[in-house]
FILUMBA-154676 format. One record per residue: residue in one letter; x, y, z of N, C-alpha, C in turn. Coordinates in steps of 0.1 Angstrom, whole numbers, plus 5000, padded with zeros to 4 digits. Layout:
N
AXYZXYZXYZ...
This chain:
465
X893429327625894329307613893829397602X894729487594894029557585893929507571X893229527565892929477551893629637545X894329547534894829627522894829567508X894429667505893929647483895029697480X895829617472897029717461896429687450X896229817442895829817429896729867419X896929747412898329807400897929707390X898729747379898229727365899929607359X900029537365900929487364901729377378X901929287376902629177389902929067383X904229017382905028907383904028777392X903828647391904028607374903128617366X901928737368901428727361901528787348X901828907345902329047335903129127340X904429147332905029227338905829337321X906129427327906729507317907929557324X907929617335909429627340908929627359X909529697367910129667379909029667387X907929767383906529757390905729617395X906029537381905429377386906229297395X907729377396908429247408907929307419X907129457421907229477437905929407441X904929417431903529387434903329277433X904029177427904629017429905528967443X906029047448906429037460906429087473X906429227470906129317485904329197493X903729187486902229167493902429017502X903228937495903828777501904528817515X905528947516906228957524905029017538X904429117529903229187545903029057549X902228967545900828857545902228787556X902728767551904028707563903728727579X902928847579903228937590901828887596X901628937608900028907618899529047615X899729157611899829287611898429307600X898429237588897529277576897429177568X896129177560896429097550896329167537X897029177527897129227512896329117501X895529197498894929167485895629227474X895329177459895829267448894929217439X894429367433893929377423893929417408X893929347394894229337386894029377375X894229417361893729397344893529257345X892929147340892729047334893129107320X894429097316894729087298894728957298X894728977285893928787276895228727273X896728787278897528667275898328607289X897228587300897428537309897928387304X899028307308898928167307897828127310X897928017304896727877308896927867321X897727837325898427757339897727827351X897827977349896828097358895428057354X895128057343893428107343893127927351X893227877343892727747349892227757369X893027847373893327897386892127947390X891628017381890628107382889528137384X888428167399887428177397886328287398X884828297394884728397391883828467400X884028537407882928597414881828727414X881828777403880528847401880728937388X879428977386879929007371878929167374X878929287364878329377365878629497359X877729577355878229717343878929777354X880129867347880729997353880430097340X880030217348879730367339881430377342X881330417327882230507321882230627312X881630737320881130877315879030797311X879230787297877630777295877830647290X879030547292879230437285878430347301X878030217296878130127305878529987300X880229987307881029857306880829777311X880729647306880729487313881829497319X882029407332883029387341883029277347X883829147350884129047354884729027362X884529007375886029017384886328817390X887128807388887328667391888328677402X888928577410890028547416890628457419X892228387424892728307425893328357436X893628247445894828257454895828187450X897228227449898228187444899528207457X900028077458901128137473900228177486X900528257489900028287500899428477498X899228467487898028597489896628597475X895928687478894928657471894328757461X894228717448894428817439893128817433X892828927426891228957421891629017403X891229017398891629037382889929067375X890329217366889329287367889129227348X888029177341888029117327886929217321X887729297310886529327300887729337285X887429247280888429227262888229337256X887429467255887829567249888529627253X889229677268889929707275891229627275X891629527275892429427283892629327272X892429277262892429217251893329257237X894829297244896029347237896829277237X897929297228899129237228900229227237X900129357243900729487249900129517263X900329547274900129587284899729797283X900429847280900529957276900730007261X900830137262901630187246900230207234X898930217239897830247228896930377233X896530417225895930617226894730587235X894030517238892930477251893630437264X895030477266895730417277894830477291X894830607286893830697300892530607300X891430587290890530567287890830417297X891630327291891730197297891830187313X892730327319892830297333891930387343X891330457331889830547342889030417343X888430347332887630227334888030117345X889330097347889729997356889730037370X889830217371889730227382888230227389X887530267377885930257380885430147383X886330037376885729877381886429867392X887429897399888029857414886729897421X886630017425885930107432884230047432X883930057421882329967421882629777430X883729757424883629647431884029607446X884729747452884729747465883329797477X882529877465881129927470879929757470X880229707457879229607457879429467465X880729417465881129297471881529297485X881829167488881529167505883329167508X884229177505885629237510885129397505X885829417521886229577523886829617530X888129697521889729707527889329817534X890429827545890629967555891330027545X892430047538893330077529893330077516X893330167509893730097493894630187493X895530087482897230107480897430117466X897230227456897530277444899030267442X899530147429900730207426900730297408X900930377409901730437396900330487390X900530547380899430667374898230587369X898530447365897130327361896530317370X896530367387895930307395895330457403X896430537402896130707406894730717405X893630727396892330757399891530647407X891730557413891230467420891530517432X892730557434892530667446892030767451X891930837439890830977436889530937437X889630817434887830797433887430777447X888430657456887830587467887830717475X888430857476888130907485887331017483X886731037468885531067469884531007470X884130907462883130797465882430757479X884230707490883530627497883330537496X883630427487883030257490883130177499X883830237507884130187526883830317532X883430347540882930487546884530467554X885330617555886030617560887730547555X887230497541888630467537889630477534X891030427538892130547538893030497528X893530567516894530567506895430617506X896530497500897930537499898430537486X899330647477899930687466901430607467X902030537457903330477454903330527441X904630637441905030667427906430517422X906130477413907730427412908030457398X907430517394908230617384907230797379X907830867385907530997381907131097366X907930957361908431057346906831007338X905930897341904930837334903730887342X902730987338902031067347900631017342X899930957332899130957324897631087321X898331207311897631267307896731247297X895631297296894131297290894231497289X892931457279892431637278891731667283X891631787287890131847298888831767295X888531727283887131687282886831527290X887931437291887831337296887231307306X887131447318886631417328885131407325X884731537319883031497320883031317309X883731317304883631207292884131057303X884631057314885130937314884730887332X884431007338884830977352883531007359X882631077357880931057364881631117375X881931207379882031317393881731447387X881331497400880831637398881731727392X881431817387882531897383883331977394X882831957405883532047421884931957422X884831827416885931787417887131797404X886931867396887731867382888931907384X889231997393890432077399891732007404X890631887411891731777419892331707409X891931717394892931607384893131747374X893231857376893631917362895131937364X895831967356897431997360897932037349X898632137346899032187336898132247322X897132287324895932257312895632127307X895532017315895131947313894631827325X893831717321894031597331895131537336X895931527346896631437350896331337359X896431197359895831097363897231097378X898231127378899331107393898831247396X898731337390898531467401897031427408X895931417404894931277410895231257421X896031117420896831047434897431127443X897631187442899031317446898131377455X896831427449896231517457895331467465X894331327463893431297471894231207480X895931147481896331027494896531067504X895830987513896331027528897431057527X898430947521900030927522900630887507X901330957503902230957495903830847499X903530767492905530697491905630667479X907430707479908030647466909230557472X909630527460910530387460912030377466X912130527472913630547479913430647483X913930657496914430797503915130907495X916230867488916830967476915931007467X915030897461914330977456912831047458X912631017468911331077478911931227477X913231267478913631377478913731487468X914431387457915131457439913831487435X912731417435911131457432910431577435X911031587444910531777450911231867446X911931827437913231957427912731947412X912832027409912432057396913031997385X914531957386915031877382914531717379X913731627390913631527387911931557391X911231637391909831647398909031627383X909731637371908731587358907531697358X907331797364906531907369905531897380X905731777387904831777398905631817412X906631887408907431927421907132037433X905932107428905432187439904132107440X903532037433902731947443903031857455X904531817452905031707458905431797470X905731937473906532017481905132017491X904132047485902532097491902632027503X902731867496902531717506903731677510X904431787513905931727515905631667531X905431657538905131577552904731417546X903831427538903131307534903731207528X905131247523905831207513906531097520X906930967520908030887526908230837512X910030767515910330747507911030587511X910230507504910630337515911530267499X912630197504913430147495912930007488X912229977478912329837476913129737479X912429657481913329527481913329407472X913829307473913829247466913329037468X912828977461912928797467913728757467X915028767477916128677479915928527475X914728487481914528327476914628297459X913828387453913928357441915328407433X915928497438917228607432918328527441X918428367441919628327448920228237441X922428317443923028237435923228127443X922928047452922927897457921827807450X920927857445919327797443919027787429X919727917422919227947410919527817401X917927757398918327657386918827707371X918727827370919127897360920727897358X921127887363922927867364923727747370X924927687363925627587364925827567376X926827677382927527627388926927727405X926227677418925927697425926927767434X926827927436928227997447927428077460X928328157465927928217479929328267481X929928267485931228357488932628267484X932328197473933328137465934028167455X934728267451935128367443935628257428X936228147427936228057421934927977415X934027977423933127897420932228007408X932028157412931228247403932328227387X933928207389934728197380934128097370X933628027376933227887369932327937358X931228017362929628067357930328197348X931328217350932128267339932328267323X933228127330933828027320932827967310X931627937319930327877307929627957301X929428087306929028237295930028287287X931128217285932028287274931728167266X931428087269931327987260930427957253X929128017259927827997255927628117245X928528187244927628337236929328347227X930428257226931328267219932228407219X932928417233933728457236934828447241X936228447239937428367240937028317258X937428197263937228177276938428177280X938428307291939828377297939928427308X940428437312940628477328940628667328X939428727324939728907320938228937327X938629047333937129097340936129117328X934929057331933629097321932329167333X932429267322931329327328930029337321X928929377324927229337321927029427325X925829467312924529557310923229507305X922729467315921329427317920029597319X919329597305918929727307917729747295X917029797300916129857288916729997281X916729987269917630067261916930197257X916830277269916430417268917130497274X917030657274918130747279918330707292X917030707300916730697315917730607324X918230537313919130457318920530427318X921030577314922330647312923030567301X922430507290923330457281923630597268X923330697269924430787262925830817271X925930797284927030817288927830697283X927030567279928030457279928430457265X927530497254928230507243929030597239X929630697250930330787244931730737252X931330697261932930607264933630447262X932130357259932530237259933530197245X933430237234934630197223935730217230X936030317237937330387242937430277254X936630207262937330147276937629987272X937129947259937129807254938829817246X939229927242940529917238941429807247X941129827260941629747271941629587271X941729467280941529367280940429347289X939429297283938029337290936829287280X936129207284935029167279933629237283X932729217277930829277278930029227271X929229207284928329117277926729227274X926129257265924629337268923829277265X922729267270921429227270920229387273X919329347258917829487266917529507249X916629587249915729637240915729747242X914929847228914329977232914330067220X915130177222915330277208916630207201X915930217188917230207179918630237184X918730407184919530447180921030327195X920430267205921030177213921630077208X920530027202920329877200921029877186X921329927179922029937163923629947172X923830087180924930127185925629957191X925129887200925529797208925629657198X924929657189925029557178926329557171X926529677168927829767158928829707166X929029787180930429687190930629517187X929929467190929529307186929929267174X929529367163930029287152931629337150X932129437156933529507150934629457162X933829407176934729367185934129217190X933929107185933728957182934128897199X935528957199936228897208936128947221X935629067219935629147235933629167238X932929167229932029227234930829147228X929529087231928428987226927129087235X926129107223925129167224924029087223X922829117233921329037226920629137229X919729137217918829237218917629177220X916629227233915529137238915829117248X915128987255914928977269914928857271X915328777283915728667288915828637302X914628577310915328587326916128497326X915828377320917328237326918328297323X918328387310919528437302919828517309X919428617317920028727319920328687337X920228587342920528547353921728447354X922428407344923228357339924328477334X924128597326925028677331924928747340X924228777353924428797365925128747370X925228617372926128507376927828537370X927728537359929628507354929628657359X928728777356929628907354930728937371X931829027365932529087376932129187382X931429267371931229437372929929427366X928829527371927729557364927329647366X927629777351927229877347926029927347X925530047357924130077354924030247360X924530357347924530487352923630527350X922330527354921030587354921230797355X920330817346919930997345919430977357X918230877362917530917373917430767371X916830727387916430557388915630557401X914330597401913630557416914230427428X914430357421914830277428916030157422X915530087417916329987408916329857412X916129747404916129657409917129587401X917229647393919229557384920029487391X920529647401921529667410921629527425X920629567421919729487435920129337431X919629277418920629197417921329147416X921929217409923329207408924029147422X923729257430924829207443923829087443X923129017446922528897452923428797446X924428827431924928767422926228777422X926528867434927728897431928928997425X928329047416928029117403928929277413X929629347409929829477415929129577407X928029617414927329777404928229897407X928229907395929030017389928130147388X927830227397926330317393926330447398X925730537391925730697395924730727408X925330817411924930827429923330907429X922130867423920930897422919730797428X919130857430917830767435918430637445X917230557439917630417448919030327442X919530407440921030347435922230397448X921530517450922430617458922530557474X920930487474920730437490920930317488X921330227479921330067482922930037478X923930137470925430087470925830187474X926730107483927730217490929230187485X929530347481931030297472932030237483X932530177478934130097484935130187484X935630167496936430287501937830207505X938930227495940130077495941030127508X941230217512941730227523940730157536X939830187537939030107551938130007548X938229937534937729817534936329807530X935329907537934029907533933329927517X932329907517932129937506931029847499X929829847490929829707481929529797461X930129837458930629907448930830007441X930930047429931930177423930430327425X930530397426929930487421930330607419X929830717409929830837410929130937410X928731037409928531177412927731227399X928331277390927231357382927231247371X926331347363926131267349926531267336X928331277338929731257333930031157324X930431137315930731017303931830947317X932931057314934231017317934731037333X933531057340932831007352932930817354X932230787345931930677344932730567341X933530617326935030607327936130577332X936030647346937230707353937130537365X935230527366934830427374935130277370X935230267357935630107348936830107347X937730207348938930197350939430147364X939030217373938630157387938830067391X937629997383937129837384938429727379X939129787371940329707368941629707376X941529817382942229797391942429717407X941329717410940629657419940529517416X940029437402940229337400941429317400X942729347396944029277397944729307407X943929347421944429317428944229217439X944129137443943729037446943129047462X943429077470942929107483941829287482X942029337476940829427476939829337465X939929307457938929207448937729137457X938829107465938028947477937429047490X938229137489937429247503936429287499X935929337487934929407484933729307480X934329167472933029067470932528997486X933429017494933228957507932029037513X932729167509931729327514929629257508X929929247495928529207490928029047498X928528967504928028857504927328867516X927128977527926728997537925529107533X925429167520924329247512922729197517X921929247522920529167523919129287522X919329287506918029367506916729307499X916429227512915029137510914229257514X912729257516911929307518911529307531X911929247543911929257558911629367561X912929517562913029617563911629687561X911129687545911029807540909329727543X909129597543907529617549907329627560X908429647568907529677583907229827581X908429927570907630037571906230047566X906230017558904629997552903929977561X903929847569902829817579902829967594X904029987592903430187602902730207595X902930257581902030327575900530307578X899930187576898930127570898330117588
């Protein structure tokens, strides 16, 4: 059986900031499932773990990590929680934030953490065949185990799930942060500087990202963020495996978060409707509502939606938004709300019961990503019912397939470039399709047979591994 370390800086339920904690909160439950491997994950201990976790917690060895000429305290404790078993790395000057991310020692924070994985795979008595780096926090842990060696022979694997977040430092960091020879400086410089994914990039056995589409767009210069002739170098190495998702937890039959319990009851989702117009005080009516569940940055194609959404609300048509982020979003989406009362209700922030609850009433759900590795909105959504409405990129491009009203198939709207009135053309669509009644029920029929649990996509992993 093989032993695998995922190392990431983030996992549901313990910290999460966006999509990375659902995979590393679930993909390792689904391997462990298997006779194939067992997954470990390894952690930050930040200090605003619930009670309910640490209580969980115990501790198994404590010990300095060099950090350049520094020598850090390190604590590594663990819990088993469910059915896998997690290790959480503790030092409060590191990990003792408000915040997960977003402070000028962010490099500084994740060279240290990687130096504490790595020492603690050399000194303790677990030792993976594999370690499984996800995202640029974890990128030099890969770098390190395969120069180091803390398993003779140990083989690492790279997961980008988002490209655009690389974590740069300046030339000096390396002699200042990382204790390798200088023969190795080359393998993390990129661009005149440190990059902590070009790192990963260059020492993994194997490279994967979070979709076949976008295993692809990544080796174009267009979506490669400038690592696109690195990515071309390792283009063999590259796979591109689709996330999946916890149907158990993401089910409208189960979810205690919503009233009224459905599955291919097109009335019954009417219901979970009816009590989101009522709960957020919007006339309760029989009119398609559509939902934007979203963090409120470009990346997430909301300049295409504010340059058409005044114009498609003219219509009879409600929206509900929910998300955070840049202003210039969250003022814009507040402004609709207060000038259109009747058609459109905004929260700015975040809410799982809340935002599972409009999963639930929505008809349609808007999500035109510039780019989207993968997505897990969408992914929702259909578990919900929900029609994604979404531009043909990344893991959006591989998990909905537009509805085609002549032959029936389909599970929702998409388009092509990255068009205001593209998008437009698609909410218009949506209205049509809603008043008609037998394509309406063809196409939700189309989603209730939807199943993108994680089955699939870890048996690729377990090839891999």
């Amino acid at each position: 059986m093989k032993k695998v370390l995922f190392v990431a800086s983030e996992c549901t339920p313990f910290f999460k900031s966006g999509g990375l904690a659902d995979v590393i909160g679930s993909l390792p439950q689904y391997l462990n499932d298997t006779d194939d491997c067992e997954v470990r994950v390894i952690l930050p201990l930040y200090s605003h773990l619930k009670s309910e976790f640490k209580s969980l917690l115990t501790e198994v060895m404590i010990y300095d990590t060099e950090v350049g000429w520094r020598q850090q305290y390190t604590g590594i404790y663990e819990m088993i929680y469910e059915n896998t078993h997690y290790y959480f790395v503790d030092n409060e000057q590191y990990f003792k934030r408000d915040n997960l991310y977003g402070y000028d020692d962010d490099g500084e924070r994740f060279v240290y953490f990687s130096n504490a994985v790595i020492e603690f795979i050399y000194r303790g008595d677990y030792k993976p065949d594999v370690l499984h780096g996800h995202d640029w926090q974890a990128a030099a842990a890969v770098a390190i185990a395969k120069i180091k060696q803390p398993v003779p022979g140990i083989r690492t694997i790279f997961t980008i799930h988002n490209i655009l977040y690389q974590g740069w430092m300046q030339h000096e960091a390396f002699g200042d942060l990382f204790n390798l020879d200088m023969i190795h400086f080359s393998g993390f410089e990129w661009g005149g500087m440190l990059n902590l994914m070009k790192a990963g990039l260059f020492h993994a056995d194997k490279i994967t990202t979070v979709s076949p589409t976008y295993a692809e767009e990544i080796k174009t210069s267009h979506y490669g963020e400038g690592l696109e002739s690195m990515l071309n170098m390792r283009s063999e190495d590259v796979i591109g495996i689709i996330n999946g998702i916890n149907v158990d937890d993401y089910n409208s039959m189960k979810d205690d978060n919503i009233e009224v319990p459905f599955k291919t009851s097109i009335p019954k989702k009417r219901q979970n409707k009816k009590r989101l117009q009522k709960e957020v005080g919007l006339p309760v009516r029989d009119v398609p509502l559509f939902s934007i569940i979203t963090r409120m940055v470009e990346q997430k194609g909301l300049h295409l939606i504010t340059h058409i959404l005044e114009e498609f609300i003219q219509q009879d048509v409600q929206v509900v938004i929910m998300g955070n982020g840049l202003y210039e979003f969250e003022s814009y989406f507040n402004y609709l709300a207060s000038k259109y009362p009747d058609k459109v209700y905004t929260y700015i922030g975040f809410s799982e019961p809340f935002s599972r609850r409009i999963y639930a009433a929505s008809d349609f759900f808007i999500m035109p990503s510039l780019f989207e590795p993968c997505g897990l909105s969408q992914l929702i959504a259909l578990q919900y019912k929900a029609v994604p409405i979404v531009r043909e990129t990344g893991g959006l491009k591989d998990t909905v397939i537009p509805f085609n009203i002549f032959t029936g198939t389909g599970t929702g709207l998409t388009f092509a470039n990255y068009n205001a009135h593209e998008l437009l053309d698609r909410l218009n669509y949506a209205l049509m399709i809603y008043d008609d009644e037998i394509l309406y029920k063809t196409l939700f029929m189309n989603i209730t047979k939807v199943n993108h649990s994680w089955s699939q996509s870890a048996h690729q992993y377990l090839d891999i591994y």
